[in-house]
N, C-alpha and C positions, 0 to 999 in steps of 0.2 A: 504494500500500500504506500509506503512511504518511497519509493523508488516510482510508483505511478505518479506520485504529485512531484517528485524532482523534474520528471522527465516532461511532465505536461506546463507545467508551472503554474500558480495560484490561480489566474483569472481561467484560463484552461480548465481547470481541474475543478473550479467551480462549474463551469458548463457542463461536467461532466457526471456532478453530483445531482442535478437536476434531472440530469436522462432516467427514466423509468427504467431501462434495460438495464444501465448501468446500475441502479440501485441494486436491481431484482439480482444480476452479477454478483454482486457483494455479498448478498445475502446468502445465494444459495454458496457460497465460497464456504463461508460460515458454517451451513449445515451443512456440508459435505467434512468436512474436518472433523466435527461429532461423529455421523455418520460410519466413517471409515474405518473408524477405531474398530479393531478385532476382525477388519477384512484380513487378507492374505495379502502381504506389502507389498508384493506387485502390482495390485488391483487399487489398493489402497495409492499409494503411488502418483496411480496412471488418473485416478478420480483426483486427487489435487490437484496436479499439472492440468488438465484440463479445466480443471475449477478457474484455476487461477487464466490460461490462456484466456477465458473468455471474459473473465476481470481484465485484464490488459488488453485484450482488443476491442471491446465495447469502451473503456474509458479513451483510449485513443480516434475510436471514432467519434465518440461522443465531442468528441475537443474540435473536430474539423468542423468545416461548412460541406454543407451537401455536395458531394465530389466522389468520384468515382473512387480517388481514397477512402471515403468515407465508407462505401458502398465494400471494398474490397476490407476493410476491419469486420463490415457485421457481418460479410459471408466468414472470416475468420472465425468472429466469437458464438457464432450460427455452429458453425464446425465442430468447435470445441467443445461448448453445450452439447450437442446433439453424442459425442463423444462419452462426455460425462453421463449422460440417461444411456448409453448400453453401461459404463460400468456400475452404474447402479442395478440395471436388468442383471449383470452377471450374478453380480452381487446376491441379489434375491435369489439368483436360480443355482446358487451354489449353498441355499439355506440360511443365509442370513435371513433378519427379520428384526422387525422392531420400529416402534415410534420415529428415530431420528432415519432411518434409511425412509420409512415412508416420508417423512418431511422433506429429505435430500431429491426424491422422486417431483412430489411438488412442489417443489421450488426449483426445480430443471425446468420441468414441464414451464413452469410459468416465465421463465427466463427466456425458455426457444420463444415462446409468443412473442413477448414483448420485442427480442432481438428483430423477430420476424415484422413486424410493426416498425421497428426501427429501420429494416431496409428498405422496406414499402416505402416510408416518407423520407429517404434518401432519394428515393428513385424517384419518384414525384415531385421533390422541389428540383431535380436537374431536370425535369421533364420543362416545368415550367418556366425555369431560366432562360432553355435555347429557344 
């Protein structure tokens, strides 16, 4: 987090806290950290790094003006999300269970949207630019 607000810098990084996707990013970062606890470190792992990509690409999209960079962070942090919900599916399908993995699920779930939302109105204000 603190290497996201060097690298974006204050005013930035305020735009950033604004974004609904980016919130939802953060959050589910959050519950995935709970979550993972007592997966298999591999898996465990592979669900932070992912958490975190789409924390770092949502907050750097978030920082741009509607631009095809901007477009090219939320298919990132789209990615990386969508990444993060299989290793949560493994996760459950290898017997895990419990309160914070179900949370970890809805808070992905609601992350792809909002991401998905956020590339939508990327794509629509460059629509309406040219």
């Amino acid at each position: 987090m603190v290497l996201v607000r060097m690298l974006l810098g204050r005013n930035r990084m305020e735009n950033a806290e604004r974004c609904e996707a980016y919130v939802a990013a953060r959050r589910v970062l959050q519950t995935v950290e709970r979550a993972s606890r007592g997966w298999p470190a591999n898996l465990a792992s592979q669900a932070r790094e992912a958490a975190q990509k789409t924390v770092r690409a949502t907050a750097e999209g978030a920082a741009l003006d509607a631009s095809a960079a901007r477009r090219r962070c939320a298919r990132l942090a789209l990615a990386a999300a969508i990444d993060l919900a299989a290793a949560c599916d493994i996760a459950r399908a290898l017997g895990h269970a419990g309160s914070d993995l179900d949370d970890a699920h809805r808070e992905t779930g609601r992350t792809i949207a909002l991401l998905g939302l956020f590339f939508h109105a990327s794509v629509a204000q460059s629509q309406r630019g040219t």
